[in-house]
C-alpha positions as CSV (number, residue, x, y, z in Angstrom):
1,X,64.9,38.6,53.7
2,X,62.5,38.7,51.4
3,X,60.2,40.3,53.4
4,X,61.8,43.0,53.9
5,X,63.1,43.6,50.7
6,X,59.2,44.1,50.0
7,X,58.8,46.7,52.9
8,X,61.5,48.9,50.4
9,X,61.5,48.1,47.3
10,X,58.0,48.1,45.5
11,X,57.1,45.1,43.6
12,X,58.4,45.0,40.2
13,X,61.6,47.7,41.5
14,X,64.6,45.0,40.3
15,X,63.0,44.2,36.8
16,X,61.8,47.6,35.9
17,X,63.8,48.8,32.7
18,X,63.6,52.2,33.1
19,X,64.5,51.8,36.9
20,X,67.9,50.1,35.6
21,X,68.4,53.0,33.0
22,X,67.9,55.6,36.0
23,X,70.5,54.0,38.4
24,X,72.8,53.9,35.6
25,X,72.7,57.5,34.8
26,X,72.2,59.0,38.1
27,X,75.2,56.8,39.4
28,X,77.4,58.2,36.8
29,X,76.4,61.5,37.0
30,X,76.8,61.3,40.6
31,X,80.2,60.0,40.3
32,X,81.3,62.6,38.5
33,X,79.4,65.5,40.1
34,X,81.1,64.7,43.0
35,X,84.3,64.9,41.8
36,X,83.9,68.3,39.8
37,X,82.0,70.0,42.8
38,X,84.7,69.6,44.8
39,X,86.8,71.9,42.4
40,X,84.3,74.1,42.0
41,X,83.8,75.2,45.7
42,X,87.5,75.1,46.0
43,X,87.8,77.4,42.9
44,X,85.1,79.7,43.9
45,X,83.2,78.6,40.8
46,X,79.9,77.9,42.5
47,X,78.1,81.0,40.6
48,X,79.2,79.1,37.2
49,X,78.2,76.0,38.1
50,X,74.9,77.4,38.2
51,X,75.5,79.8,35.3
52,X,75.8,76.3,33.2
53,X,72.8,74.6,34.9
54,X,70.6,77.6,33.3
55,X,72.3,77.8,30.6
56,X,71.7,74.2,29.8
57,X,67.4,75.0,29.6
58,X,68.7,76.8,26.6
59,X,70.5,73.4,25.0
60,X,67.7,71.3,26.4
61,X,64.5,73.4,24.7
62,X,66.8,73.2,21.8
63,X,66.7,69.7,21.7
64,X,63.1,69.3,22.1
65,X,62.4,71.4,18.7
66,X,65.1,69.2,17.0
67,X,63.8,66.2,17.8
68,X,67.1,64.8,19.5
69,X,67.9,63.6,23.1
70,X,68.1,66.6,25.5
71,X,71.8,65.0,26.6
72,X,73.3,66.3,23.4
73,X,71.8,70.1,24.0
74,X,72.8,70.2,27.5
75,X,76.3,69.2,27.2
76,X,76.9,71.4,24.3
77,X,75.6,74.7,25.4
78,X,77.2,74.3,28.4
79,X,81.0,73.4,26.8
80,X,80.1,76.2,24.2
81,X,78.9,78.9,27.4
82,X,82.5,77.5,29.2
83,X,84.7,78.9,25.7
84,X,82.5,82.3,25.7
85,X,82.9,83.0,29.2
86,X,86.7,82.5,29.0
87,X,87.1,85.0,25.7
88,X,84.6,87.5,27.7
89,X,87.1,87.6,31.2
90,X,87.8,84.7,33.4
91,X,91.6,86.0,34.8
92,X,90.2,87.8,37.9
93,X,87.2,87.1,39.4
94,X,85.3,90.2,38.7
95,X,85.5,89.8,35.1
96,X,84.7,86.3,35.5
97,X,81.6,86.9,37.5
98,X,80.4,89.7,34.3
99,X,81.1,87.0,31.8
100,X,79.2,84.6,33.3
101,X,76.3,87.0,34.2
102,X,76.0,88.2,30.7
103,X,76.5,84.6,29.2
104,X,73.7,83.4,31.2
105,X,71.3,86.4,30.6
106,X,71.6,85.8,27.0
107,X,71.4,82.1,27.6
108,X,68.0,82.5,29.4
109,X,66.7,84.6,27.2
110,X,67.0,82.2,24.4
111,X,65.7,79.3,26.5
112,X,62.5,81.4,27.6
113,X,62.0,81.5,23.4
114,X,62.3,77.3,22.9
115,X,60.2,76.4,25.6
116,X,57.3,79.1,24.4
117,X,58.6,77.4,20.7
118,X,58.2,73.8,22.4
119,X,55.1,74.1,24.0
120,X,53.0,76.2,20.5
121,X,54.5,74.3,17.7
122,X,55.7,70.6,18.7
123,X,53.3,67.7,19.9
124,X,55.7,66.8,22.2
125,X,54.0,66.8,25.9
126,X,55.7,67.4,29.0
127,X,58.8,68.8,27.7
128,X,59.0,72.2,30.1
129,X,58.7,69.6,33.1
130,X,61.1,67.1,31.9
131,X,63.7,70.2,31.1
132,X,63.7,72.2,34.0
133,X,62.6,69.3,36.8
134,X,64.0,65.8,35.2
135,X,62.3,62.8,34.5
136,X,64.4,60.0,35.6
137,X,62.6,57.0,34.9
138,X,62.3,58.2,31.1
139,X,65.9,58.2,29.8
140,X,65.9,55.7,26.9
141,X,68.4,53.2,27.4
142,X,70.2,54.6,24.2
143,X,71.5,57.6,26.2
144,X,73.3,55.5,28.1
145,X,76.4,54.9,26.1
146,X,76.4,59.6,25.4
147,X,76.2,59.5,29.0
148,X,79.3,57.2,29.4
149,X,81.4,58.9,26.8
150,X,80.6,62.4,28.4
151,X,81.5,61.2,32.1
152,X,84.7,59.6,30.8
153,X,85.4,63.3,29.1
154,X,85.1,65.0,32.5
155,X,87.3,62.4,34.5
156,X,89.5,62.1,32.0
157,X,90.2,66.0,32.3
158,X,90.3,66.0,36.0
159,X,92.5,63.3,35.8
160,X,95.5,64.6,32.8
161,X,94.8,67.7,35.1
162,X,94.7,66.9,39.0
163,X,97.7,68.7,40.0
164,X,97.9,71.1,37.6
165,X,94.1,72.4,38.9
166,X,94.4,71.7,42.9
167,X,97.8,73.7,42.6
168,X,95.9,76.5,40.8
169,X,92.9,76.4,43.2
170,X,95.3,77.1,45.9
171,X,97.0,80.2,44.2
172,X,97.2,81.2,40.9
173,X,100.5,83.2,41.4
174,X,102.4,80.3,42.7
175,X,100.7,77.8,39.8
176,X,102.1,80.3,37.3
177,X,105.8,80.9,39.0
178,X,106.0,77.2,38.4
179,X,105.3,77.2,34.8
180,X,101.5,75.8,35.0
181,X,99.4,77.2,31.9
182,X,96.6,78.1,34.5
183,X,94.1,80.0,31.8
184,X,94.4,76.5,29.9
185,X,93.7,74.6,33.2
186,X,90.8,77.0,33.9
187,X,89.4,76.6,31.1
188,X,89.9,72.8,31.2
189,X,88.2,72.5,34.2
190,X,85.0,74.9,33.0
191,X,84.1,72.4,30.6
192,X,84.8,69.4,32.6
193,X,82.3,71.5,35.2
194,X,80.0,71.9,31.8
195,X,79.8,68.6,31.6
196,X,79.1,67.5,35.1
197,X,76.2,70.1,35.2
198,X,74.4,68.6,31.7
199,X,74.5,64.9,33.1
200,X,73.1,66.1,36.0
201,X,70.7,68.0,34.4
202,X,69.3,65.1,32.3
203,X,69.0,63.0,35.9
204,X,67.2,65.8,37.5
205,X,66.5,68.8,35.7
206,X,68.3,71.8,34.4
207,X,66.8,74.4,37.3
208,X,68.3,71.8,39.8
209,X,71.1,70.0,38.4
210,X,73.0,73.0,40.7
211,X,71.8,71.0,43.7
212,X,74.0,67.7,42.7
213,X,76.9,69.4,41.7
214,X,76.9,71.6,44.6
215,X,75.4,69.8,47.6
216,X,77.6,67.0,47.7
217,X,80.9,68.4,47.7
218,X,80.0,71.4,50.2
219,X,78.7,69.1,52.6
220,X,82.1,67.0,52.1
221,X,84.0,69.9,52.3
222,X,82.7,70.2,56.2
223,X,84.1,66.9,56.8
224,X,87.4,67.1,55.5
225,X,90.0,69.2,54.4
226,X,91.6,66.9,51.8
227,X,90.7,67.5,48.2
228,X,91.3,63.9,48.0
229,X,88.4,62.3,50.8
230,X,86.5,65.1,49.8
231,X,85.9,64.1,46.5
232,X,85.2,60.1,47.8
233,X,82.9,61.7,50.3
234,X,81.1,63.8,47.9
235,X,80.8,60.5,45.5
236,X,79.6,58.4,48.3
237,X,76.9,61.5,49.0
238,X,75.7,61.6,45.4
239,X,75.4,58.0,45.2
240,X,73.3,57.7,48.1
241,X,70.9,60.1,48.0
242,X,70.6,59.2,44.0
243,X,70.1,55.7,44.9
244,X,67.5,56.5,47.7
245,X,65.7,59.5,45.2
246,X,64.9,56.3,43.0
247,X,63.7,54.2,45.1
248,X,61.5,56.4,47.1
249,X,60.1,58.0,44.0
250,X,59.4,54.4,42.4
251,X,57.8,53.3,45.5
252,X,55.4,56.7,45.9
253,X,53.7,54.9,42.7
254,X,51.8,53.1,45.8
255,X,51.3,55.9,48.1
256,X,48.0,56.9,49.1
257,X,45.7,58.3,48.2
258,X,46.6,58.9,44.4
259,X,48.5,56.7,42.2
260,X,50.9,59.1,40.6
261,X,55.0,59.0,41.5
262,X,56.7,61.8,43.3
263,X,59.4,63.4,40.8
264,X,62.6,61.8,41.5
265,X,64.4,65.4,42.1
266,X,62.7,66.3,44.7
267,X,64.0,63.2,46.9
268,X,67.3,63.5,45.9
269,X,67.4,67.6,46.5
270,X,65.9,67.1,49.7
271,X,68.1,64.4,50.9
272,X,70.8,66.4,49.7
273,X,70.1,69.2,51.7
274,X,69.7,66.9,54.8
275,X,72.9,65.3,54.5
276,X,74.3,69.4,54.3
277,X,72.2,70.1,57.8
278,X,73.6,67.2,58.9
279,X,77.3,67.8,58.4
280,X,76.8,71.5,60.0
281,X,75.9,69.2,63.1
282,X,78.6,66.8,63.0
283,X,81.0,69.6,62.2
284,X,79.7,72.8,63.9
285,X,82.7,74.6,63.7
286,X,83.8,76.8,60.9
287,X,86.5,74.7,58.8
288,X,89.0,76.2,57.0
289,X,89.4,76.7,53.1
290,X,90.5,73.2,51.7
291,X,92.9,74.9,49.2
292,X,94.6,76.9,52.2
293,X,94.6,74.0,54.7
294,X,96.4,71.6,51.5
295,X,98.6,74.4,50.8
């Protein structure tokens, strides 16, 4: 056993602490990555989801100049972009899509600013990289306990909320007719998406944070038309390639013929996008919308 424990774990992999940190956050923001991207593919949200993950470059250059954990920047851009967007136009779906186009422009434009401001007038090294791409394995272990209160924020929404938001998904019109507040509900659920998109973004970078929140719950959503086993099977997806992104990044320390680890993002995005190819092969056909098939 131990034997082959050493053919997949590198030495040191089990006692490493920033290797404990890193399974810690990723499986949380997994967890609940997979659960919010199943509502936003449902919802048609999959333009704001990204809108948020560039918008959070903005809160994590931010951070960088302040001198405070990039956690606190992502998350609260991101919330803050979800209140703008709904005062600009979230009803209908064109005014939705301007608000968040015009949210996000202004957002990038500020982030292009910190990161000149971070890399001219702070000693801090690295800090484009860690922003945009992620650097796993160099989360302090004091973020854990922001990264726990923040996950237990976006379940907690989903959960006060389940019905309320799978009935709205389905159709608006027949959410209201039954006396559902479904601006409040949307709006609920943009910050509980917010949310899922800056703990992702600490894990594996702001520019690909989209791929986690995304990936997941589309490839689920070829499997299975229940909101329900979608959301286990998008955890379960998460999970794994997160797990696997870790330990195939921790062991490319060893890999010939330099010594110098493979970013963690790029192993989980790629496996991510395998399991997506993947489930176009085990389900070739064209499913239909889980919100129609549900209601």
């Amino acid at each position: 056993m131990s034997g082959i424990l050493g053919s997949v774990f590198a030495p040191g992999f089990f006692g490493s602490e920033p290797v404990h940190v890193a399974l810690a956050v990723g499986s949380v923001a997994a967890i609940v990555s997979g659960v919010l991207g199943v509502f936003t593919v449902m919802r048609g949200q999959s333009y704001a989801g990204h809108a948020f993950a560039d918008i959070s470059i903005t809160g994590g250059s931010g951070s960088f100049l302040l001198g405070i954990s990039p956690i606190w920047g992502f998350a609260g851009t991101s919330v803050l972009a979800a209140g703008i967007m709904d005062m600009i136009g979230i009803q209908r779906p064109r005014g939705r899509d301007l608000a968040t186009g015009i949210v996000r422009g202004a957002a990038l434009g500020l982030a292009a600013l910190f990161l000149y401001w971070d890399t001219t007038h702070t000693s801090t090294t690295g800090a484009t990289v860690t922003i945009l791409f992620g650097s796993m394995f160099a989360i302090t272990p004091s973020t854990v306990p922001v990264v726990l209160a923040l996950s237990l924020a976006a379940l907690g929404i989903v959960a006060v909320l389940y019905r309320p938001l799978l009935l709205s998904s389905v159709s608006s019109e027949l959410a209201f007719a039954r006396g559902i507040p479904v601006r409040v509900a949307g709006v609920a659920c943009l910050v509980a998406i917010a949310l899922a998109v800056s703990l992702s973004a600490l894990t594996i970078g702001a520019i690909l944070s989209t791929a986690l929140l995304i990936g997941p719950a589309a490839t689920a959503l070829r499997l299975t038309t229940r909101p329900g086993q979608a959301m286990a099977w998008a955890v379960v997806i998460g999970l794994v390639t997160t797990w696997l992104g870790i330990v195939l990044a921790y062991d490319s320390f060893s890999w010939p013929p330099a010594r110098h680890a493979w970013p963690v993002s790029f192993f989980v995005v790629t496996l991510i996008f395998l399991c997506y190819l993947a489930a176009h092969l085990v389900s070739p056909g064209q499913r239909r919308d889980p919100a129609v098939g549900r209601g």
